[in-house]
C-alpha positions in Angstrom: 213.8 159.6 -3.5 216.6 161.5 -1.5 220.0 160.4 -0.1 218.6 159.7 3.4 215.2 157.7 2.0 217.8 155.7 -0.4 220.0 155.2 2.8 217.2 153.6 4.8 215.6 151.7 2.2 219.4 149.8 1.6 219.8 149.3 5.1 216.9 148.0 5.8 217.3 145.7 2.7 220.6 144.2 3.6 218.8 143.9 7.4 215.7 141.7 6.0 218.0 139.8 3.8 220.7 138.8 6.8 217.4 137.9 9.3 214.7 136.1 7.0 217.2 135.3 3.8 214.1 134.2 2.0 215.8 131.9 -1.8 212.9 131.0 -4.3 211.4 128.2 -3.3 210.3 129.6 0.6 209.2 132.6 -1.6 207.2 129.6 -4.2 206.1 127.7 -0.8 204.5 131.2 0.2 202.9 132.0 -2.6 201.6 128.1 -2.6 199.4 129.1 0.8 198.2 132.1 -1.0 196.7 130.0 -3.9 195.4 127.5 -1.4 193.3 130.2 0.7 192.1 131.3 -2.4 191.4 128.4 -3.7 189.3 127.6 -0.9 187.2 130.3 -1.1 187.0 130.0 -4.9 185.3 126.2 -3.8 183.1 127.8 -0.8 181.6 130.0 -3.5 181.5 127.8 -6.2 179.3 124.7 -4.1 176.8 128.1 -2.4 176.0 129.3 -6.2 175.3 125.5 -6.8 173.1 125.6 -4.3 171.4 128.0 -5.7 171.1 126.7 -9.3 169.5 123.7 -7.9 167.1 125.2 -5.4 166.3 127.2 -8.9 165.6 123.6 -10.8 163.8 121.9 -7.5 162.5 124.7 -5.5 164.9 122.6 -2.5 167.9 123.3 -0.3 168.2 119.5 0.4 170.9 116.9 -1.7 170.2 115.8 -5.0 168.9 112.3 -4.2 166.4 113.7 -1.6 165.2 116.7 -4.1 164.9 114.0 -6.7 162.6 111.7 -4.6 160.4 114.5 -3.6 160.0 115.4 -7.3 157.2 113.3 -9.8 158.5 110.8 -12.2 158.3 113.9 -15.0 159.6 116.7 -13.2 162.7 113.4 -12.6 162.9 113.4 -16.2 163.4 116.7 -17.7 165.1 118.2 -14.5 168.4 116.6 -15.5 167.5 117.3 -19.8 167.1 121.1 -19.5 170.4 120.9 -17.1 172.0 119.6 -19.9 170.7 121.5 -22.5 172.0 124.5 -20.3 175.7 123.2 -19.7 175.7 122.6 -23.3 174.5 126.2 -24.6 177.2 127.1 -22.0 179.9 125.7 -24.2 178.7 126.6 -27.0 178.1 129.9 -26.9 181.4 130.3 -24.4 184.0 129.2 -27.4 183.5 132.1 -29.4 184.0 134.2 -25.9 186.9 132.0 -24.4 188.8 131.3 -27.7 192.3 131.9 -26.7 195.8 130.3 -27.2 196.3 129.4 -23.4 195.4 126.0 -22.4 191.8 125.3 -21.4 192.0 122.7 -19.0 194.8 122.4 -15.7 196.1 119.3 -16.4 197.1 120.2 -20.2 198.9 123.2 -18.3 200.3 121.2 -15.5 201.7 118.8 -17.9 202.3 119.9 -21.4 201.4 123.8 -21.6 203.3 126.9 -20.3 201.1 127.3 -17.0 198.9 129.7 -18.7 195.1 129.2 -18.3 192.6 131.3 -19.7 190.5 132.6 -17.5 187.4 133.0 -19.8 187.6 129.3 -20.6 187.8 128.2 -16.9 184.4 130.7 -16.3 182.7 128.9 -19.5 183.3 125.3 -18.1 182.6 126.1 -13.9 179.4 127.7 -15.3 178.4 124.9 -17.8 179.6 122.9 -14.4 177.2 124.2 -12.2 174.1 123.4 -14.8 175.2 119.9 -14.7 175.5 119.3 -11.5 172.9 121.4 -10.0 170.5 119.5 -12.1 171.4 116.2 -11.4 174.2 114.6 -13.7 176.1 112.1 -12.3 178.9 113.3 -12.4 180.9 115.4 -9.2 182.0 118.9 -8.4 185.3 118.4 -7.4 186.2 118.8 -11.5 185.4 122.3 -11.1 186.8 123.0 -7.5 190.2 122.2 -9.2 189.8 124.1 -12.6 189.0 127.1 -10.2 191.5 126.8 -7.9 194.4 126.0 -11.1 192.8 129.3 -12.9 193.9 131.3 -9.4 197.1 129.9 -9.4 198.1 130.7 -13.0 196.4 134.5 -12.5 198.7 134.8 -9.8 201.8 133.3 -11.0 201.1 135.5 -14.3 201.0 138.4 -12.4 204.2 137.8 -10.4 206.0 137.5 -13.9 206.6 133.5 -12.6 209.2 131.8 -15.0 207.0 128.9 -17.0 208.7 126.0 -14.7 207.4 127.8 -11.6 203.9 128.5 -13.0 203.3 124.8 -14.0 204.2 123.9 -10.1 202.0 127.0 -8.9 199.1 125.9 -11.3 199.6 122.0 -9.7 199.3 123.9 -6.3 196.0 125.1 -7.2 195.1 121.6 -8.3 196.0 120.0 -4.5 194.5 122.8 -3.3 191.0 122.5 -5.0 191.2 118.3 -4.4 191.7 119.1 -1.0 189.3 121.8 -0.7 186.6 119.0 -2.5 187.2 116.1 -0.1 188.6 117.5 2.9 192.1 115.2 2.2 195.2 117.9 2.2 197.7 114.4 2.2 195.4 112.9 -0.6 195.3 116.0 -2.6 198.8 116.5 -2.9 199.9 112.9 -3.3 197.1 112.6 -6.5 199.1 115.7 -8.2 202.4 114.4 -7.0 201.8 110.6 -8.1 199.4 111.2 -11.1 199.9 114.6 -12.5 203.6 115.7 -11.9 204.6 112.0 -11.3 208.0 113.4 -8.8 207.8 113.5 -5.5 210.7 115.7 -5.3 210.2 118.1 -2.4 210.6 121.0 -4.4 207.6 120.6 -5.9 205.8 118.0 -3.1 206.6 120.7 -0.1 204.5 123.6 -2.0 201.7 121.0 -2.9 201.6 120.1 0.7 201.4 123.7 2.0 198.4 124.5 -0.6 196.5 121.4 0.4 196.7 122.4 4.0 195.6 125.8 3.7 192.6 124.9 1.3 191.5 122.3 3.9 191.8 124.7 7.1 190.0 127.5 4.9 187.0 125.5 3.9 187.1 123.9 7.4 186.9 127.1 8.8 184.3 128.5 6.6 182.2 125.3 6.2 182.7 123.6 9.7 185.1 120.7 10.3 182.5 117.2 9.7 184.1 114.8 7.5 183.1 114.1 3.4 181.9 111.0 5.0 180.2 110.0 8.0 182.3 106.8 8.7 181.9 105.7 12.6 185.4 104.0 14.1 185.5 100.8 12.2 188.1 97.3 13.0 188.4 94.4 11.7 186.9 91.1 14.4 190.2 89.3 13.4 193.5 89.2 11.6 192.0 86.7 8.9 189.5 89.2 7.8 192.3 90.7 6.2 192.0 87.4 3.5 188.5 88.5 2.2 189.0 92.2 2.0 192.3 90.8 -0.1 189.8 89.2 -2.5 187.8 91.9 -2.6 190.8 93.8 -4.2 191.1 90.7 -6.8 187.2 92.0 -8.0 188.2 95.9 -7.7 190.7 95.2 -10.1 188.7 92.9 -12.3 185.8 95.3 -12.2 187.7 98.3 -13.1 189.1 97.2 -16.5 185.4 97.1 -17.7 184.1 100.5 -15.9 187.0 102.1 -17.8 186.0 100.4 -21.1 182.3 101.5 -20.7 183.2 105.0 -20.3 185.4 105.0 -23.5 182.9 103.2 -25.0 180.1 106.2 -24.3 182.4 108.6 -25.1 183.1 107.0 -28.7 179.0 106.6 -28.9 178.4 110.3 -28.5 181.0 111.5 -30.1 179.5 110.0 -33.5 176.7 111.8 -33.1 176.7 114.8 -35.1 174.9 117.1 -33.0 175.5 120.4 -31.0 177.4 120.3 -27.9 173.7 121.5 -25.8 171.8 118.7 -27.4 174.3 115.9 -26.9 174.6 117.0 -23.2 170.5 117.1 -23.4 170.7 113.7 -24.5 172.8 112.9 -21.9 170.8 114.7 -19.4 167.5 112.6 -20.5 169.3 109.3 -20.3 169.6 110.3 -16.4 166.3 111.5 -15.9 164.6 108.4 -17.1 166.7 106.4 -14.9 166.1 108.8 -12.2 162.1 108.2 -12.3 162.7 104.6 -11.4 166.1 105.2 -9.1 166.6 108.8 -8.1 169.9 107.6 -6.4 171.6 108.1 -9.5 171.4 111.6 -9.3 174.5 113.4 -8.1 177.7 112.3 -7.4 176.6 109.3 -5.7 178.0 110.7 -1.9 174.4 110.5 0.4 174.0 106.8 -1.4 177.2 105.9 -0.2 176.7 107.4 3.5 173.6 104.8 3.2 176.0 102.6 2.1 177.8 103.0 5.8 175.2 103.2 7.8 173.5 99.5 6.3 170.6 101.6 5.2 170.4 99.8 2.1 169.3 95.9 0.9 171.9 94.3 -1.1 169.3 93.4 -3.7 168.2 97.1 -4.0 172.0 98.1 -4.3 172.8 96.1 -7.1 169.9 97.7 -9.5 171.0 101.4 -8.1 174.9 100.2 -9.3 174.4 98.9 -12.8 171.9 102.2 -13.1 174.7 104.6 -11.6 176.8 103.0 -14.2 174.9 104.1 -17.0 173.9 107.5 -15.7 177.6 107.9 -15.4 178.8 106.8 -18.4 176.1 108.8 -20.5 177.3 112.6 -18.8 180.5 111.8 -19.0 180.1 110.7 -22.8 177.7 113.3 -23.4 181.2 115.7 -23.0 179.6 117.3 -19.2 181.7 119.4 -17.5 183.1 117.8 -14.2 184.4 115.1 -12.5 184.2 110.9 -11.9 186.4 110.9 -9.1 183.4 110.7 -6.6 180.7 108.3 -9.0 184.4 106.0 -8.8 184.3 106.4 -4.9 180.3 105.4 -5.7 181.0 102.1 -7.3 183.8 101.0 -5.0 181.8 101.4 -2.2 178.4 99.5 -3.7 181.6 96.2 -4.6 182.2 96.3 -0.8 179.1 95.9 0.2 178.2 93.3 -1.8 181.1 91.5 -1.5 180.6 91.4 2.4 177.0 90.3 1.7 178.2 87.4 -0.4 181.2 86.4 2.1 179.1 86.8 5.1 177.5 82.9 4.7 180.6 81.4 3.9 182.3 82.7 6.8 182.9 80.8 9.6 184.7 83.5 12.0 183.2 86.6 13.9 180.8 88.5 11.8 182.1 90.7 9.1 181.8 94.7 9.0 180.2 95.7 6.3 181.7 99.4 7.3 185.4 97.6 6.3 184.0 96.1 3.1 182.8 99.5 1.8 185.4 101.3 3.2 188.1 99.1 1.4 186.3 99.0 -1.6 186.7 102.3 -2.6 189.6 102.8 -1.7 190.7 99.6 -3.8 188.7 100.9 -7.0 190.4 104.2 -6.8 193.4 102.7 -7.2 192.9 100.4 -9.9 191.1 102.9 -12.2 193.6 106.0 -11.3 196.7 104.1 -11.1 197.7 105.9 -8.1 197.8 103.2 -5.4 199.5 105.5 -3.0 197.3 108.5 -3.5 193.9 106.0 -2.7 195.7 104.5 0.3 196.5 107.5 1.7 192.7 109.5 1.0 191.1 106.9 2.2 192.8 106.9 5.5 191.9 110.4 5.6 188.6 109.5 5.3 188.4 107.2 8.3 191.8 108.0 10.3 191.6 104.8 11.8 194.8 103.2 11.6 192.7 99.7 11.8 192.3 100.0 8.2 195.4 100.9 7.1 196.8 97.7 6.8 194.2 95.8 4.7 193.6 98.6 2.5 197.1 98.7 1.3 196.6 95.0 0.5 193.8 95.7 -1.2 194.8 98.7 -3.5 197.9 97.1 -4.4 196.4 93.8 -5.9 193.6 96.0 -6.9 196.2 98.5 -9.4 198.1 95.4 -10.3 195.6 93.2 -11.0 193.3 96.0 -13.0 197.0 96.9 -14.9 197.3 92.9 -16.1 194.0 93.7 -18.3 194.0 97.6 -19.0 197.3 99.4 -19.0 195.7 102.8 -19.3 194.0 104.6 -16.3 190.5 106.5 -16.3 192.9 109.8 -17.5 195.2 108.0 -20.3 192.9 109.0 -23.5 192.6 112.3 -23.0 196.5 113.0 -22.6 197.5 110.8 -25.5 195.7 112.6 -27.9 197.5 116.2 -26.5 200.8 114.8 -26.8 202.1 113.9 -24.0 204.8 111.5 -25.3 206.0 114.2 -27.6 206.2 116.4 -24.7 208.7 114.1 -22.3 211.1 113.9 -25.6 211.2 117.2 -25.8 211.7 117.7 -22.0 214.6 115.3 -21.8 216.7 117.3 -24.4 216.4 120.3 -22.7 219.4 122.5 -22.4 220.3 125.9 -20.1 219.0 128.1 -23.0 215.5 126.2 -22.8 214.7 127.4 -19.0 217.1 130.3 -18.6 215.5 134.1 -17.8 216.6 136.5 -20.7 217.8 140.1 -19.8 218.6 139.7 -16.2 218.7 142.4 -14.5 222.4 144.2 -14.3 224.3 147.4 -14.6 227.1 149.1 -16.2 230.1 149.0 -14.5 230.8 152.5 -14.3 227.3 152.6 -12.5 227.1 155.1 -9.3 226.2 154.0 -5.6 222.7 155.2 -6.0 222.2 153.1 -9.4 223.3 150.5 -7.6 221.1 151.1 -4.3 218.2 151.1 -6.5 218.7 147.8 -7.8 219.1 146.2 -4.8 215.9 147.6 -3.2 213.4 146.8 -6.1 215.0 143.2 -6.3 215.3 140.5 -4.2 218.8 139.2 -5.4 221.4 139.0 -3.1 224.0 139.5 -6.5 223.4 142.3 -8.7 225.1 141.4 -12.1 227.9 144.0 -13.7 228.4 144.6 -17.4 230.5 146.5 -19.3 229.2 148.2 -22.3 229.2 145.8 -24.6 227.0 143.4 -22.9 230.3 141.3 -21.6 230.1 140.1 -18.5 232.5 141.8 -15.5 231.4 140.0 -12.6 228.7 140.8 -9.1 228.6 142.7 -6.7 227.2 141.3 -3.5 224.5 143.2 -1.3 226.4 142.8 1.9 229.6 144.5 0.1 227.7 147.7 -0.3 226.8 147.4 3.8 230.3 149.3 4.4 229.2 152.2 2.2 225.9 153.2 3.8 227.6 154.4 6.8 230.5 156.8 5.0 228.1 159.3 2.5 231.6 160.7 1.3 232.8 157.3 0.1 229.3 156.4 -1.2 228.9 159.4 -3.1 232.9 158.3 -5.1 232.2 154.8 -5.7 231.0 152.9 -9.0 230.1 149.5 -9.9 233.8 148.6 -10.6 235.0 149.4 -7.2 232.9 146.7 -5.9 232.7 143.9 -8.4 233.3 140.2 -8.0 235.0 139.3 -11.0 235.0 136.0 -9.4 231.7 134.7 -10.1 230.4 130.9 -11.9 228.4 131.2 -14.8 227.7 128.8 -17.6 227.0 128.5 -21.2 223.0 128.7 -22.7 224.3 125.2 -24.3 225.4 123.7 -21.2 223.0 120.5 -20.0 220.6 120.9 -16.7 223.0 118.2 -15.1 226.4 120.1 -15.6 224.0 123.3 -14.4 223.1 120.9 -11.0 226.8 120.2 -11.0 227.7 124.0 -11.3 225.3 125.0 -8.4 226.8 122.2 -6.2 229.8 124.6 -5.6 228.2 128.0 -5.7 225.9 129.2 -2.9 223.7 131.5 -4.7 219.9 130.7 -6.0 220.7 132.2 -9.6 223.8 131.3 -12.0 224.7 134.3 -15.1 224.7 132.7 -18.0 227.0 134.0 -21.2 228.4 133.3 -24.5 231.3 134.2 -26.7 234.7 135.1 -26.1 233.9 138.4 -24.0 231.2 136.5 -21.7 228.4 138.7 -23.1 225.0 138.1 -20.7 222.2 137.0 -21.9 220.1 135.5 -19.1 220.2 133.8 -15.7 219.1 130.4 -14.8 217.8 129.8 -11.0 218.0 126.8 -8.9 214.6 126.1 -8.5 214.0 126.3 -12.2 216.7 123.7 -12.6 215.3 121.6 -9.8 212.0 121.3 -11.4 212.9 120.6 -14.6 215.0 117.7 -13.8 212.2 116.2 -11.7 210.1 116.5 -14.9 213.0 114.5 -16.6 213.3 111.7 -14.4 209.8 110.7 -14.6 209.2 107.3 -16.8 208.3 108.1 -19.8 206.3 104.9 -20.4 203.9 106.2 -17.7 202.8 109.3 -19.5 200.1 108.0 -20.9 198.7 106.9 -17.7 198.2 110.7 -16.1 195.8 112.7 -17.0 195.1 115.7 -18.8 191.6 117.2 -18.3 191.4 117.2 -14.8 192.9 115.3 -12.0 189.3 114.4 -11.4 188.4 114.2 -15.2 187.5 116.8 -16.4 185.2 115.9 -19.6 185.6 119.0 -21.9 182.4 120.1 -23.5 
């Protein structure tokens, strides 16, 4: 590079830096719209090649519930079996491929990992995924949307070289991203990482999970067309004293969902004494559908066309409550059976089948302008959401998403609050607790409270000697994005910065330029802190000091041994504030479940 190129390149450096002055986390909240376009189209592709599988198993383009009615009662039976058998062979031929040290799953990443995914595991489980699904499980797809999406993010972060801290919040980007991308909820997507996953909703790691969630939705908007998940007309409630029903109907949500957590656990325990290969257990699993789907082909799927019957009063009550309690065992034997994928919609399933019963058994008693049974069902899953999740806030606001009729908001925050409270009085954990508690997740926040500088510094910042030339010095600034440029004398000790707008002066005299070394223009000035120092005296430190980064040095002649940047010390004291006690409530293979194979 000659003089002149070098020349340009500085200028044009310390230019950028004095107009845009990007610090880390605009750079993160960039990087979070990346992963959310990508995770979009990582969903657009994955719910097209789904398509295809099942067209493959049916020989149709339509839903699952349709397909299945137009099949005969055999073709209903072994549909969903050979499905299985193929998720299963899946898995078990794809841990011998996928074996790696990374984490397998998002949520272990998000939450206890480094933010390091392995790719070939995420491929194994979307794939076995697709089988699943395409063939009728009951079970949903948003488990995979998210893996996907969480598999970009960590590809990307590991790419950029991103420090562990800000690959965990890049990987929970991916995870809004792909719940958005699933149900067409950006708020909802990043409040159920925020409230169940990260538990902070700090901005510095809310703001990127926002500006994923947005992305995804206006991607798959764009590419997929703009109708809502469901087809929910504008719905109000006749009177103010409806709100004293839809109240009780929380009361049940939360009674109800104490069990529906316990019979899943229960299947899982049931199949997991089985000692058989992961494809026939997920067979097994598959059959247990298929004979339930000769006599109710509703239970195919993830349950969403039943519940658009649901809304439109397509349905009797007394045909509803035989397709529930047979959901509810074709759910509980794929997700025992170990499938690949998610409950989050099947959950949205059985709230909405408690709403319309429930309006069907207040409706006689009821001696004020006739109920909506739209409200019931509407309230109802919103209210079961939150009792089995434990994330109250997160159900509020996605099912207001779902509607955006501010009508509703009022009754279904009643609702989801005495439905979570009343669900906690009989089962402390939520649908994700189990999985997490057997990872370690308690271990984890111990560890994560007695962190110190050293724990989330950056060895071998980047520096140079302070006998450097100009040019040495140019070069550093234009291949970084630091606006301080660390000096050292030959030892290692630390001397001090020099700034990037200190070197402006020198562009425009060559002579000078060409005379000047690192020590003509050091800071000797500069904050730094000890690698035993605690993230609090850090957050006091960067109180007084402007910059994003902070040296960090030991011994008597300040030798450098790393830096430790603001947003790294921002996220991991959100991480430390969370409550313990509530770590076994979040989840850990997938913020929709995931059920590892």
């Amino acid at each position: 590079m000659s003089p002149k190129e070098l020349k340009f390149l500085l200028r044009l450096r310390v230019w950028l830096s004095e107009i845009i002055r990007p610090n880390e986390l605009q750079v993160t909240l960039f990087w979070a719209g990346v992963i959310g376009f990508a995770g979009a189209c990582a969903s657009v592709a994955f719910r097209k090649l789904t398509g295809l599988v099942h067209y493959a198993f049916t020989q149709q383009y339509s839903g699952l519930v349709e397909s299945f009615e137009h099949l005969r009662p055999l073709q209903r039976l072994y549909v969903p079996a050979i499905g299985g058998v193929l998720a299963g062979l899946t898995i078990f031929l794809g841990v011998r491929w996928g074996r790696r040290r990374s984490s397998t799953d998002y949520m272990e990443a998000i939450v206890l990992g480094d933010g390091i995914i392995s790719f070939r595991s995420s491929i194994v489980k979307s794939l076995s995924a697709m089988f699943s699904i395409a063939s009728g499980a009951s079970i949903g797809r948003e488990g995979p949307l998210v893996q996907l999406s969480s598999m970009i993010a960590s590809l990307i972060g590991r790419w950029r070289k991103t420090p562990t801290l800000q690959l965990r919040l890049l990987v929970a980007c991916g995870a809004a991203a792909g719940i958005a991308s699933a149900y067409n909820a950006p708020i909802g997507g990043a409040l159920f990482v925020a409230e169940i996953i990260l538990q902070s909703l700090a901005m510095e790691s809310f703001g990127p999970l926002v500006f994923s969630s947005v992305v995804s939705t206006l991607t798959v908007r764009q590419l997929l067309g703009e109708q809502p998940l469901y087809e929910i007309a504008s719905v109000h409630l006749g009177s103010n004293w409806e709100i004293l029903p839809l109240m009780l109907l929380g009361l049940v949500a939360g009674l109800f969902a104490p069990w529906f957590l316990r019979l899943l656990r229960a299947s899982e325990r049931m199949f997991s004494k089985l000692a058989l290969p992961t494809y026939v257990r997920l067979g097994l699993g598959g059959l247990i559908v298929g004979l339930l789907a000769i006599w109710q082909p509703e239970v195919c799927g993830n349950g969403y066309s039943v519940v658009n019957e649901i809304l439109h009063g397509n349905l009797l009550w007394q045909a509803l409550v035989f397709i529930l309690l047979f959901k509810l065992i074709a759910t509980a034997a794929t997700f025992g059976s170990g499938a690949v994928g998610g409950v989050f919609t099947p959950t949205l399933f059985v709230g909405a089948c408690l709403g319309d019963l429930a309006v069907h058994a207040a409706q006689p008693l009821w001696l004020g302008t006739p109920l909506n049974p739209q409200v019931f069902v509407v309230i109802g899953m919103g209210a079961f959401l939150a009792a089995t999740t434990h994330a109250p806030i997160m159900a509020i606001i996605m099912l207001f998403e779902l509607t955006l009729d501010y009508q509703l908001i009022l009754p279904l925050m009643l609702a989801c609050v005495i439905a979570h409270y009343a669900c906690l009085a009989f089962e402390k954990k939520s649908i994700y607790a189990e999985s997490l508690k057997r990872k370690g997740g308690e271990i984890y926040r111990k560890q994560l409270a007695e962190l110190s500088v050293a724990d989330i510094m950056k060895p071998n910042p980047v520096n140079v000697d302070e006998d450097a030339d100009f040019r040495s010095i140019a070069q550093k600034f234009i291949s970084h994005r630091f606006r301080y440029l660390y000096v050292t004398s030959v030892d290692g000790g630390f001397r001090g910065v020099i700034a990037l707008h200190d070197v402006k002066s020198n562009l425009t005299q060559s002579e000078l330029a060409e005379l000047v070394i690192a020590r003509d223009l050091v800071q000797e000035d500069f904050p730094t802190i000890a690698p035993d120092a605690s993230l609090v005296e850090a957050l006091e430190r960067f109180a007084r000091h402007d910059g994003e980064r902070l040296p960090v040095t030991t011994g008597a002649n300040r030798k450098l041994i790393g830096s430790i940047s603001k947003s790294d010390l921002l996220l991991a004291l959100a991480e430390r504030t969370k409550d313990p006690h509530q770590t076994a409530d979040a989840p850990s293979n997938g913020a929709v479940a995931v059920v590892e194979g």
